[in-house]
Every structure is written in C-alpha cells, then in structure tokens.
N, C-alpha and C positions, 0 to 999 in steps of 0.2 A: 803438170805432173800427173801421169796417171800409174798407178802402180799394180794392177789386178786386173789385164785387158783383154788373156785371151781365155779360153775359155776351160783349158788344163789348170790356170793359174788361180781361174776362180774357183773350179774346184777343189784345188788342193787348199787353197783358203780355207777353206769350210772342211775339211777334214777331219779337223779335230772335234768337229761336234758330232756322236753317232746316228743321232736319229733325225737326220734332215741334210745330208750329204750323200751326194755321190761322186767320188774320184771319177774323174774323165776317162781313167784308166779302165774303170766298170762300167760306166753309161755308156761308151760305148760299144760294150758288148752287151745291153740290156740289161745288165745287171747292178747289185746292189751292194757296197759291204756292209758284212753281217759286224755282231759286237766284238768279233775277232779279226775284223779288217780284212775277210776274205768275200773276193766278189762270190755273190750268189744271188739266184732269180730273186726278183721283184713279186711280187704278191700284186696282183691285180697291175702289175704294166702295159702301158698302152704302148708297143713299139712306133704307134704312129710317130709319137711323139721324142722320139729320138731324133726325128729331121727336123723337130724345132730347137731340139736342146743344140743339135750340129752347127745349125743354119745361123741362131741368134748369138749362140757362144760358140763361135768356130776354134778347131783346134789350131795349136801354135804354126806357125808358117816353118816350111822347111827347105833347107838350099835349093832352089830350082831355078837359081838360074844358071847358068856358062860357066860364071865370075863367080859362080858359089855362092851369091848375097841369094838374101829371100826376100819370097814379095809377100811383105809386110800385111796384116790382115787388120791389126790393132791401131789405135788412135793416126785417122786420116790427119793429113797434114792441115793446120789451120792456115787459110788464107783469109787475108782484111784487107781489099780495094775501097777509093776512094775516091771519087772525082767533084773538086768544088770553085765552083765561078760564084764571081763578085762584080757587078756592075754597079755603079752609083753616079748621080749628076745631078749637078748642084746651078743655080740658076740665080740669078739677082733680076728679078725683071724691073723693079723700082725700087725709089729710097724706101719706099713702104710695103713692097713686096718680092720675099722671095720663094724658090721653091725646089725641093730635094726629093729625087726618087733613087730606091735602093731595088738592085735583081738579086735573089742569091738561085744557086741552083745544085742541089747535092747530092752526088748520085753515090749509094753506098753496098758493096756486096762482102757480105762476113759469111763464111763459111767454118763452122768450128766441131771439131771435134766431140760427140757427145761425151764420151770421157773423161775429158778436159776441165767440163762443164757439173760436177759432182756423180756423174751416172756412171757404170761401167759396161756400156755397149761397145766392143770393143771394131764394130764395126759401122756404126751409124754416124750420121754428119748431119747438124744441125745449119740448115742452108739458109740465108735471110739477105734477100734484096731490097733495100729503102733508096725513096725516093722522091726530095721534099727543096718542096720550091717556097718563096717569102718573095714580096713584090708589096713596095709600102712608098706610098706619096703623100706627100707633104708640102702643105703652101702657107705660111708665117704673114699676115698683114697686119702691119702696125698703124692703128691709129692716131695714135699720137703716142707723147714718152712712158705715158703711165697707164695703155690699152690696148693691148695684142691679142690677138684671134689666133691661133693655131688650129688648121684643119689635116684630118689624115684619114686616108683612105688605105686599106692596108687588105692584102691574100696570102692566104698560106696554107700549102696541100700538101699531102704526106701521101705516098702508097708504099707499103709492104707487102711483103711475102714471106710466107715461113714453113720449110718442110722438114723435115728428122728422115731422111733414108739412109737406104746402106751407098754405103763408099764402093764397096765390091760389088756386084749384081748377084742376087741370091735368088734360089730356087723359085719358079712360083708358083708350087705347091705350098707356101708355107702362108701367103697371104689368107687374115684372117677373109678378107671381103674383096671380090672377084675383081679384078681389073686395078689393082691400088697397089701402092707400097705393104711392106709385112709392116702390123701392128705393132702392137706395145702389149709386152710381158711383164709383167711386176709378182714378185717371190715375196712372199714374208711382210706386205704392206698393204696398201692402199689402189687405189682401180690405177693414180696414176703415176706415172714414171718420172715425173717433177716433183714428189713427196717422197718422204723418209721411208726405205723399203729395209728387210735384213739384207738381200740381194738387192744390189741396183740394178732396176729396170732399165728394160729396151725402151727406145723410146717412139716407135714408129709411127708416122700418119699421114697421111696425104697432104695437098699441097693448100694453105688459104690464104688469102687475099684479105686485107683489110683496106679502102681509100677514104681518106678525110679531107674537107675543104671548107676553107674559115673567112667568112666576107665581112669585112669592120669597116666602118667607120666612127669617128670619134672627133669632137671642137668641144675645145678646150678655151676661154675666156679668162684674161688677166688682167686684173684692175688694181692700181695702187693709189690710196689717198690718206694723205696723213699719215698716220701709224698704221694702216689697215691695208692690209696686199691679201685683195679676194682671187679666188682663182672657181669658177665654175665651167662645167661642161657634160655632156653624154656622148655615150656611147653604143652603139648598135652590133651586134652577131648575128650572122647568121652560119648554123652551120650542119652541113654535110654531110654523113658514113654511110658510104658502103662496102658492106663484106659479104664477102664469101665463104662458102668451107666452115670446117670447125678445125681448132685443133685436137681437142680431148675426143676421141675417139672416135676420129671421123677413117680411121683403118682397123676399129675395133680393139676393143682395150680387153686382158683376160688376167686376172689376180686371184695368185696359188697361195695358201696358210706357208705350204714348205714347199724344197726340192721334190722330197718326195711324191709330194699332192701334185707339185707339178709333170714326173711321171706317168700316172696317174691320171692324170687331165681330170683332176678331180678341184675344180675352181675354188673357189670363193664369193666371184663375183666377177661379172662380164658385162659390156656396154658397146655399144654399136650406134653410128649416128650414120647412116645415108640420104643419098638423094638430098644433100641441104641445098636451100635454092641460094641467091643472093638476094638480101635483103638490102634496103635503105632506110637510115633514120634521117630524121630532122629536125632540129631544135632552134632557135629564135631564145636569141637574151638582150637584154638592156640593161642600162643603169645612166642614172644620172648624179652629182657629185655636188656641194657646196663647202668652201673652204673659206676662213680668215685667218691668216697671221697677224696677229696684233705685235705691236711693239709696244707694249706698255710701259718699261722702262728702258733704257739704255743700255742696260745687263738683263734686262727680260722680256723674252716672247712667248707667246701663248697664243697657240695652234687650235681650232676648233672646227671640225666638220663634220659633216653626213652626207653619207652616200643612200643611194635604195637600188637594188638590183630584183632583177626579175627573168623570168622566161616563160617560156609555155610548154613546158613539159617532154617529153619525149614521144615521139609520135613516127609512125612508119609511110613513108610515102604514097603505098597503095594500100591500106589499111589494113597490113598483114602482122600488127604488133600482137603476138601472143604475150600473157602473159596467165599466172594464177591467182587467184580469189580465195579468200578462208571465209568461213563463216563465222558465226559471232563466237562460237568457243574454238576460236583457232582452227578448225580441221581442215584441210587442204580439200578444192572441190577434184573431182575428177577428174575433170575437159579445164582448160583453158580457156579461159575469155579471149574474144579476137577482135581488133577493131582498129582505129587507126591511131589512138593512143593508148599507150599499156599502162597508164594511171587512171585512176578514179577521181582522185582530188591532185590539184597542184597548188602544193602551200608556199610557193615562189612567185608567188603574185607580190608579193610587198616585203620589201627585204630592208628596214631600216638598219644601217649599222654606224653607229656614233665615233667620233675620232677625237681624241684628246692628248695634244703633247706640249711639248716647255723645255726652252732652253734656257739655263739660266747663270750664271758667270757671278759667282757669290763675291771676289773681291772686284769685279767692273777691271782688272788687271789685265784679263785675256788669258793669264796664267792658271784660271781652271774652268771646268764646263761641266753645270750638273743638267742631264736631258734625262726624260721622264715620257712616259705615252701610253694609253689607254686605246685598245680598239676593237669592236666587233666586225670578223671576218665572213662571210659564206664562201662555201664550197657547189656554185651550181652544178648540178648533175647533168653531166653532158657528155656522159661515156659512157652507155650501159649496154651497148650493144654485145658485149660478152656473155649478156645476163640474158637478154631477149633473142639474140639468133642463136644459140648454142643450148640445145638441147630441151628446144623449147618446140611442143608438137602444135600443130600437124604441119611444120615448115621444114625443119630442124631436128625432128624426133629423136633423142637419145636412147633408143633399146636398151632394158634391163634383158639380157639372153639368158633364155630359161635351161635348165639342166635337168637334162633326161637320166633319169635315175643315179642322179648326183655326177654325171658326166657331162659336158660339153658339147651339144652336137656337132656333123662333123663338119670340116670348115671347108674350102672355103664357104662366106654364106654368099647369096644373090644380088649385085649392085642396084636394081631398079625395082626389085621386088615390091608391090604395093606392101604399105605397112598394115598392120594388122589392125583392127580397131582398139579403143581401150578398154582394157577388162571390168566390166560390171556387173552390178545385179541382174541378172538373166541373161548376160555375152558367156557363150562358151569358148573352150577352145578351141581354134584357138587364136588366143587378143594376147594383148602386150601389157606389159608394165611398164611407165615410162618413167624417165630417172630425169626429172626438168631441174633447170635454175631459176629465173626466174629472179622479181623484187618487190618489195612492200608495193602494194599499190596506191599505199596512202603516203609513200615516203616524206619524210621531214628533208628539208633542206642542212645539209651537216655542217656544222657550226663552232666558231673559235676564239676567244675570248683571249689577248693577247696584253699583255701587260709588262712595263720593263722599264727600269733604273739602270744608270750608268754614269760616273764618276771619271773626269777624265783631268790630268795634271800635268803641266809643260813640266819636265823633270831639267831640260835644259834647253837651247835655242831648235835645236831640231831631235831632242827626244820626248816622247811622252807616253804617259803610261793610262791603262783604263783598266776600271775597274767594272764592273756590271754584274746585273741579275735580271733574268727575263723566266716569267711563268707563262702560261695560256691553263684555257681550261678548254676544250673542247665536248661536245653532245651532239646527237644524232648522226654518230660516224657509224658508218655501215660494219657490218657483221654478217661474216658469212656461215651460216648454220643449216641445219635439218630442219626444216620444218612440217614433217611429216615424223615426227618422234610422241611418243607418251611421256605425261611427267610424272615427275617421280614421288614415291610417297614415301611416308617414313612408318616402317614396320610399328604396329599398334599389340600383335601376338604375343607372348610370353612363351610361346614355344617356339618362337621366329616367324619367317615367311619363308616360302620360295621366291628367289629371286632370279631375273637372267634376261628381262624384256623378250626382243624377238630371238634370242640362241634356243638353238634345239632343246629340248628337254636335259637330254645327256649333259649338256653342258651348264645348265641350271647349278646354284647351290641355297642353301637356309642361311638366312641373316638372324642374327640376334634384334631382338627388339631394341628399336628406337634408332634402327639401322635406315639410314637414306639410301633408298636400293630403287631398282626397276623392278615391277612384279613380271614375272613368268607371263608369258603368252604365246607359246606355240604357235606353228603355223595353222593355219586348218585349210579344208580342199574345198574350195566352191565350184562348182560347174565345170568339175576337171582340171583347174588350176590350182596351184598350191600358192598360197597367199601368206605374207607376214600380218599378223595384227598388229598393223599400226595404226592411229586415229582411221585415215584412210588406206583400205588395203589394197586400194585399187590403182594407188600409184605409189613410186619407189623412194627412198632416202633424196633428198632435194637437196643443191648445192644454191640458196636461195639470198638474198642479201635483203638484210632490215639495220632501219637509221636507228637501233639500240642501243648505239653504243658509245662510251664516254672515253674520253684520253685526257691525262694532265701532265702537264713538264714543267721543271722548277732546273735552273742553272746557274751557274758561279761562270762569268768568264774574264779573265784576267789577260789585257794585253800589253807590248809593249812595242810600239813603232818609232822605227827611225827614218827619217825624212831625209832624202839626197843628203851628203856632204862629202864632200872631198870624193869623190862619186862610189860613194858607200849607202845605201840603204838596205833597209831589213825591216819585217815584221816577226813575232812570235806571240801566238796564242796559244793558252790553256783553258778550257773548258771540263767542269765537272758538275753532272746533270744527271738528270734520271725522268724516264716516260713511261706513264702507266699508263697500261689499256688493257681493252677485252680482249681483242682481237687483231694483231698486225698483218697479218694476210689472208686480205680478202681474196688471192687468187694464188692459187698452191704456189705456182712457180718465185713468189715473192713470200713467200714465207719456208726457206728451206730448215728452219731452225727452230720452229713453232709448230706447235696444231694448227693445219689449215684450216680448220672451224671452230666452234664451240663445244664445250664437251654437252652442254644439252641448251637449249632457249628457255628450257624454266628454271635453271639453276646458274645463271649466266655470272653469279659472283666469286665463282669457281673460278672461271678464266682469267681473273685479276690480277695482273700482274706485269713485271716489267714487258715494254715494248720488245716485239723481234729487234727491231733497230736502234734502240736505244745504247750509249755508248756512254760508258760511266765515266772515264778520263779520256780526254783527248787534246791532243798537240801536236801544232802543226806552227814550223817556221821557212819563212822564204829568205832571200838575200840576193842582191844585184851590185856586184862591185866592177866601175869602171878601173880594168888595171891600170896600175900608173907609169908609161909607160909610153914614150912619144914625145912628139912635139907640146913643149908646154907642160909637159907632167914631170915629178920628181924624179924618175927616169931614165935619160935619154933627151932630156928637154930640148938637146942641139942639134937633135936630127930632124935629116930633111931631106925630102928624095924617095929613093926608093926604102932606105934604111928609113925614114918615120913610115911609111905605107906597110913596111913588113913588121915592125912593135907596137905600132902606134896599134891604137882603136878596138884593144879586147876588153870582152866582156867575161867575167865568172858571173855564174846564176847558180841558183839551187834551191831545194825544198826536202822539207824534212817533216813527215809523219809520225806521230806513235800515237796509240790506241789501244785501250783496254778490250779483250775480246766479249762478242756480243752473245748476249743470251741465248744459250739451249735447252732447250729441254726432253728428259729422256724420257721413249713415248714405248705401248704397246703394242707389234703390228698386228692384232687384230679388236676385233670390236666386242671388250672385254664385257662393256659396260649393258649391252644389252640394245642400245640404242638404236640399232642398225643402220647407225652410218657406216658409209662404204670409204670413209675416210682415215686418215691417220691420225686415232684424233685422242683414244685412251692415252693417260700415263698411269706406270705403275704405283705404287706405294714403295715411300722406304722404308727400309730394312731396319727392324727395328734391336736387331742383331751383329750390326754388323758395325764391324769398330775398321778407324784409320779415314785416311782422307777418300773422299768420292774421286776426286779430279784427281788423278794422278799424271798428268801432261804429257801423257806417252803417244806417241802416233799411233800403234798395234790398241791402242786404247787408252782414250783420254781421260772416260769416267771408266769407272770399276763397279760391272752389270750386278756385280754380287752386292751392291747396298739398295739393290732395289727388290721386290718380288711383287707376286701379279695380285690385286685384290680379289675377293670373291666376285663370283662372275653376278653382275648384273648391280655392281655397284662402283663409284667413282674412286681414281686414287688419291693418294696427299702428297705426290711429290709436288706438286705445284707444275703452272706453266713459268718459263724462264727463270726456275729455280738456279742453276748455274750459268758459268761463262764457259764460254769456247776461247780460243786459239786469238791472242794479240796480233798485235800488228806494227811493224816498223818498216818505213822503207826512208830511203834517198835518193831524187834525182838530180843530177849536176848537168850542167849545159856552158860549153865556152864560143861564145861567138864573136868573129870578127868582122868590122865592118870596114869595107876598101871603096873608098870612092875613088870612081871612075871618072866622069864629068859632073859639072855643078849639079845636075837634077837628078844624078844616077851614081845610082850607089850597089856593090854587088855585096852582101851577107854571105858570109861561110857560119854554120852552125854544127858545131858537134855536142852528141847528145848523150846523154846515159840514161838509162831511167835503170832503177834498184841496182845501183854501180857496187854495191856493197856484197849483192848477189845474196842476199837475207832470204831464206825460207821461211812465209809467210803460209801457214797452215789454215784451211779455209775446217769448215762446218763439220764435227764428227761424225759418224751415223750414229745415229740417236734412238734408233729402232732398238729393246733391251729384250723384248720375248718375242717370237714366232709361234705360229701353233693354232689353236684355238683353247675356249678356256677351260676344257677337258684334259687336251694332252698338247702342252706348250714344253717348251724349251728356251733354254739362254740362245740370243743368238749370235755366233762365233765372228760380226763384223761389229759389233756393239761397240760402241765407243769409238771406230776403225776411223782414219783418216787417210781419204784415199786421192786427194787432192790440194790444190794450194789456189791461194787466195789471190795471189799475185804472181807474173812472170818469174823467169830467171831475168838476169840480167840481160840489158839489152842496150844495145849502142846504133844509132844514126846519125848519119853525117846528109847536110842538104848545102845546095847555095840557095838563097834567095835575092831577084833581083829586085831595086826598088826602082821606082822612076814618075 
C-alpha cells in the first residue's frame, strides 16, 4: 500500500503547512507560495535544482498511450522469484556405520518497490539477488549399544546483492557522483533514507556485493552408563567475507532541514563514499562442549554442562583492517589504525558458559512435567564487516562534503578523484573530514544469561496445557552511537549558561541553572577550514559500535496443544513480555521505529527503555484437520473408486496471529540537542499543556504532534525512547490440500492457499518525525504521525500441485 507516490501528491501533502511546502503547481514554475497561497519567487532559489525536485519526484503520468492508459511512474511492480533444489543420500554401509549427506541450492531474486517498503520514492526499486548454498555430511559409528560417534563436516555460502535505482531511466544530469545511479535525498531528517525523515527519502546508490562462506566441522561423543548419559564433543569454524561497495552513500547522500532549504540547495549535511575497494575478512572460532544427564530418580533428571567457545578476532586478509583508537579520555584519534586485525585485545579467548536444567514429574503419574534451566550464552562477533569496510578511510572513505558558502558544490562530483588528506594541525585546504564507523577495539564479547520455569499438565488423553516464565539478562550488547561528541555538564550559573554544543550561535539558547544542557561551542576556521568543536575536529559524527550495552526480558507464556485425534490437531499460544534495552538498532534500516543511536555515550541512561521489537501481548494459533470424508471416515465410509479419490484425503490448515503494536517513538528531525550527530536521534519534550489522548489511531495521524514541543536547543527531551505503541496486528491464513494417490510410492498434492483471507489492513510504523527546521526556526511537520504504508499484503491466494515420490 503506498499512498503519496507521485510527486503533485507529495506535494499537495504538505500544503497545509506554510513555511516548508511547495505545491508542484509552483515548483514547477520556480516558485513559492506566499501566506496567501499565491505562487511567488523564491528568495535565494537555485533553479538548478528544480531537475532534482522533477527527476526524484516526478510529476503524475498522463494518458499517452493509443488505449488511453498511462505509463505508470509510481510504485514499480514487485517481483519475488525463487529457485530451490534439495539433494539428499543416505547410506547404511554397516551394522555400525552409516552415512548421510544433504545439497541444498537457493537461488533468490526480490525486486521491491521502494514505496512499498516505508519510503515514498515514487520511482525507485529496491533490487536484491541472494544466493546460498548448504552441503553437510554426516557419518554415525556405533560402538557398541551405549557409544556412538557422530561426525559432521558441513559448508555454507551466501552471496548477495543490493541496489535502490530508478524503475524509469532518469536524467544523468542529476547524479550526485559521475558514472552511478542518482543518490539519496532525505527532507526534514537524517543523512539516511532508511531512518525517520518529515519527507520520505529517495533512496539511491550504487550496486554492493557482499559473499560469506562457513567451513565446520564438529564430533559429537555419546556415552550411557547407569544413570549417566554423557554426551561430549567440538567443533571448528572457519569463516569467510567479502564485500564490496557500500550501501550508505556509496552515490552520495545530501539531507535538507525543509523543502524550502531543499530549493535552496542549502544542506544540512552531505556524504560521499568512493572508489571502495573489496575488502576480505576472516575469522576462526571453536568450542568445545561436556554434558551429563543423570537420572537420579525415576521422575527426576538433572542436566549439567559446560561449553567454552572462542575465536581469534576479526582480521582482514591482506591487512587492510582500518579501524579507530581513542585515547585515555575518549577522544577519537585522527588517522586510523591499519593493520591486519582491527582489534587491540581479543577477550574470546576463554568463554566459559555453565548449563543447568531438570525435568521433573512431581506425581511419577506422567500426568505433569515441571522443567526448569539455567544458562550462559555468547554472541561471537563475526559480522562486522559493515563496521570496518564502510566508511572507514583510506579504503572506504566516507566524505563529510563541505559547503561553499552554506551551498552544496556543484554536482556531479568525480568517481576516481584521489581523496583529499585528512584535515589537521597545519593541513590546509583543501583535506576532508571524514564521517567513519568503525568499533570498540577493545570489544567484550556480548553476553546472555537465560533462565526459565515451565509447568506443563495432561488436561486429557491427547490435550495439555503449559504454563511458563522465561527471563535472560543480557551485557555487552553493542550500541551504536557518536563517538566524537562532548559531554554534557549540568549548568553551575545562577544566571544560566549558554547552551546549543556544535549549532550555530543563532541557534543557541540560556538554561537555567542545574540544567543538563551541551555548552555552546561554535565552529571556528583553521587553516581555511571551518571546523565543529568537537573532542576531535578533525573528524566528523561517527556511526561507531561499543559492547555498553545491557538488555533484559521477563515473559508469561501460556499454551495449549492438541495432539492428533480423530485427525484434529491444534496449538494456541499466548505470550505477555516486555525487553528493555539501550539501543535496538544497531543499523538504521532495523530500527524504523527507534533512534538509530544514542542520544549521547555519556548520558546513555536516557535511552532506556522498551526494546524496538519488543511485543507486549502476542498470540498466535495453528490447526490441521484431516476432513472426514472417504474411505473409512464418518463420511462416505463406502466409497470407492473414483468417488473415494475425489472426497477422500482433504486436509483444512490455518494460522492465526494477533499482536499488540510495537513501540514508537516520536523523534526531532534535526539535531536539537547540540550533539552533532547526523542522525535521527533528538526527541521532543511533552506538552506540558496539552490535554486528551496522544495516540489517537488515525492513519492522517496516529499520534497528535501538538502534545509534544521542541526543548531548548542544546539540551535533551523527556518524551522517552519507545514511550508509545504503533499500529497492531492481526492476520489469518487458511490452506486446504488434497492428497491423490496415483501409484504405491506416488502421490500427487493439490494445495490451495490463502494468506490474510480476511483481507485485514495491517498498518505498518507511523512517521514519527514531529518538527522540521532547525532549532531557530522549526515547524510541526504536516506527515507527523502520517501512515503511509502497511505491514502486511492484501490478500492473497495460490493454488500449486506438489508431486511426491
């Protein structure tokens, strides 16, 4: 569902707000309307930039063809191809040896709509080719009755691709960077086009590559004596990445306060990644395992083991791992460290973690089961190539692009251009600022602490019910924050401070004492550059990941399964739960409902609060009934022939969803707080005026922008992070399939499908952007609360045969 795709529509959207719209009807005549709705010139307009407002938001399509229809400009059509083979063979080569190898092979092309997908690019297509293979042997030798060996040898590789261009072919004049697809525009938010904007971002970039390959091996030892069934073994990784490309700004990113600024070409904030090479990681893990089940009594077992895992860190094949260094008071160094691993220390050298569970059947009846378990988990790091090839210099370089008298130089820029040096104590210009990611070099390994009760009672010969509770506590989960920010003090003046960090002066305001604010700090000019004061000014807002972070989960789940009969079965669970954490998205694109970062690394108890993904009620039931209907069943019990082949052998299925909607929170689109992240990362303050409910469940607007307003500039707000909910969820899908046997070993399946047969509109994430502007002259923004997309299909039916044999 996209409802705001082409580029008359987005303007007329925005209409109603005066001072950051321009009707399509005006733009494109270069003009503006005034407070009286009449177009009139633009104050400082760039006409350049009219063939980008044309090109990114083209106007509506008009009859041109024979037949009258039009060609379509807005939301390309989605296609999702699939191709997947399954080999397998299985082998008895003695009474004490057999052996089983598995092929899979999956070839997958998704083409979607960016629209579709929360954005409103009414002409861009998110294209993505996967392609991922699994290959796993296996040979079982039995020693005797009570000592078996299992060995497995196992691979598994994945390559992708993923590009966002235009569906239409579009000028190419409008590309920011010579020879590539047109970039990514973002209005009213953040640099990128996967976070909360007032305007939803284009989302343009060139094409990247990412390939992974996973080499195991693992034996596994089984020993039963007495009461004691030991089970030991290890196992071995090695594995594989490389990538290519960036996504984030590898066709250059350019983020406007408003429309207006956007006419204007008067930025906010711009980024450029060129010339990325491909990079290789490599990583090596292990672990090894000991287990005992004891049966200490008849109705009692008691489970006890330890595992120890390990690796050797992250490391680049030809020892081109960049990464950054702080020094002992945090401050980010300049240059990057380069070498062939991008850690200093590796604390996954010794990873004990203890297992402890119980089953235990308190009447010895069979008729109840109390289980019980204890365990420390690791998370080994063995993905971070997001962190070290993207935007990480001198491989990768992320350009902060400087603006020539608050304007945007002109575009396009140079593909192979050597990059600039980086700007320092006696580099003039002109050098670069560079905008890296990057991660702790000292990272902890991220850690889980898992604990859980469960109660389970035969309520009759094939029903039973469970009851349970499961907690974890997790530490040293990554967070993604600025690490080139100042912190913050708490005003000591009786006449206030100035506050505002790195915002212009104009934009500064005075705090009252005992106010927790950022002090004012100007830019200032060194050797021709204009520089933020930040710790270091020599490099830009860092999109950086450190293991600070804590998460806990506490749950009620209540089930109820029915076991085949009369060929009826069914499950239904409910679940009622809550996850706290700092930080749920570590990477914009998985956080559409959150701050993609921190709102600062020294005040990090701000961010506390429910998980993005966290779901406070959920329920979910399934059901399989063989109809009764045939040979043998209640029925029709007497047919036979073609009349039992045409009743006989159907199946009903179905599944059924509902869910409480998941946390939002309403955010500022610019960087109120002073901080100079380039992120989407302020929230307002509420309204301390403001009477009736916030969520009013409306699609034109879910919350109501007026219970929020902007704090003073250069200090934090108090709406919280995932202070409300968004948009529930319900769906059903039903499936009836018949099975026709053909001959003894072959059988032909007819499967008819529904999924969401109910045709339920399932309302996805609202915009959550509440002010545009900066913190001088801001505005409500007129898509606030707006919901422009769904969470789930329309309804949808497929019919297949499947043969067996």
């Amino acid at each position: 569902m996209f409802l705001f795709g082409t580029y008359e529509g987005f303007q007329e959207r925005l209409s109603r707000s005066s001072a950051s719209v321009v009707p399509g009807t005006c733009a494109r005549q270069g003009l503006f309307p005034n407070a009286g709705g009449v177009c009139a010139p633009v104050d400082g307009l760039k006409p350049a930039m009219l063939k980008y407002a044309n090109a990114f938001w083209p106007a509506p399509s008009t009859p041109d063809r024979p037949d009258g229809t039009a060609i379509a400009y807005s939301n390309p059509p989605q296609t999702i191809g699939e191709s997947f083979g399954l080999a397998r063979f299985d082998h008895i080569i003695s009474s004490k040896d057999s052996f089983y190898a598995n092929l899979t092979v999956d070839d997958g092309l998704r083409i979607n709509p960016w629209g579709g997908g929360g954005g409103g690019a009414p002409n861009f297509k998110s294209v993505s080719d996967n392609i991922s293979k699994t290959l796993s042997l296996k040979e079982t030798h039995v020693f005797s009755s009570s000592l078996v060996n299992i060995a497995t040898l196992g691979y598994a590789g994945g390559y992708a691709t993923l590009v966002n261009a235009p569906a239409v072919p579009m000028p190419a004049d409008v590309v920011f960077l010579e020879g590539g697809n047109p970039g990514t525009i973002v209005i009213g938010g953040g640099i990128s086009a996967a976070a909360p904007s007032a305007v939803a971002g284009i989302p343009g970039n060139n094409p990247t590559r990412g390939i992974r390959h996973y080499f195991t091996y693992s034996d596994d030892l089984r020993f039963i004596k007495g009461k004691h069934s030991w089970s030991m073994g290890g196992w071995l990784l090695k594995m594989q990445q490389n990538q290519a490309g960036v996504a984030l700004s590898s066709a250059g990113n350019v983020a406007y306060p408003t429309i207006l600024a956007f006419l204007r070409d008067q930025p906010s904030n711009a980024i450029l990644t060129r010339n990325a090479p491909a990079l290789g990681f490599r990583s090596t893990e292990g672990a090894w395992y000991i287990q005992d089940d004891m049966k200490l009594r008849s109705n009692f077992t008691l489970r006890l083991g330890l595992r120890h895992e390990m690796t050797n860190g992250w490391n680049e094949v030809v020892g081109r791992c960049s990464n950054y260094r702080y020094d002992p008071g945090f401050v980010i160094q300049t240059n990057p460290t380069i070498g062939k691993s991008c850690m200093d220390q590796n604390h996954a050298k010794l990873l004990l973690q203890p297992r402890v569970g119980l089953a235990w059947d308190p009447t010895g009846t069979g008729s109840w089961a109390v289980r019980a378990a204890f365990g420390i988990h690791n998370d080994l790091i063995d993905n971070l190539g997001i962190r070290t090839q993207a935007g990480m210099p001198p491989f990768a370089a992320r350009e902060s692009l400087p603006f020539t008298n608050g304007f945007l130089p002109l575009l396009p820029l140079k593909k192979n251009a050597p990059l600039p040096p980086t700007c320092g104590p006696g580099i003039s210009a002109p050098c670069s600022i560079y905008q890296p990611t990057g991660f702790d070099p000292n990272m902890f390994t991220p850690t889980v602490q898992i604990w859980d009760l469960t109660v389970e009672r035969q309520l009759a010969k094939d029903l039973v019910l469970s009851v349970g509770y499961v907690g974890s506590q997790s530490y040293h989960t990554n967070l993604t924050m600025d690490t080139n920010t100042a912190p913050t003090e708490v005003c000591q003046n009786p006449q206030g401070c100035r506050s505002g960090g790195v915002l212009p002066p104009a934009q500064a305001a005075i705090v009252p004492q005992g106010t927790t604010y950022m002090p004012s700090r100007p830019s200032i000019v060194v050797n021709g550059v204009t520089l933020q004061q930040r710790p270091n000014p020599y490099v830009s807002y860092t999109q950086s990941w450190f293991g600070w972070g804590t998460a806990s989960y506490h749950a009620v789940n209540v089930s109820v399964l029915k076991r085949a009969a009369r060929g009826l079965t069914f499950k239904a669970n409910y679940s009622y739960g809550k996850v706290l954490d700092l930080n749920s998205a570590i990477l914009a694109p998985s956080g559409e409902n959150e701050p993609p970062e921190l709102f600062s690394p020294y005040n990090r108890h701000l961010n506390k609060g429910v998980a993005a993904y966290s779901l406070q009620h959920q329920f979910n039931s399934n059901f399989s009934y063989q109809l009764p209907f045939g040979s043998g069943q209640r029925f029709g019990s007497g047919a036979s022939g073609w009349m039992n082949r045409l009743i006989g052998g159907w199946q009903w299925n179905g599944i059924a969803t509902a869910q409480s909607g998941f946390p939002i929170t309403p955010l500022i689109g610019f960087n109120n707080s002073g901080t100079g992240d380039g992120g989407v990362v302020d929230v307002p303050n509420l309204n301390p005026n403001f009477k009736g409910p916030v969520i009013s469940g409306r699609v034109d607007h879910w919350f109501d922008p007026r219970a929020f307003t902007v704090p003073l500039a250069g200090t934090f707000g108090n709406a919280g992070r995932s202070t409300f909910r968004g948009p529930g969820l319900f769906n059903l899908d039903t499936s009836l399939f018949k099975r026709i046997p053909i001959r003894e070993s072959v059988t032909l399946q007819f499967r008819a499908e529904a999924f969401n047969v109910l045709n339920h509109v399932n309302f996805a994430f609202p915009n959550q952007v509440v002010f545009q502007g900066n913190s001088a002259n801001y505005s409500y923004s007129e898509s606030a609360g707006e919901i422009t997309n769904t969470a789930t299909p329309s309804r949808q039916l497929q019919f297949a045969l499947k043969l067996l044999f």
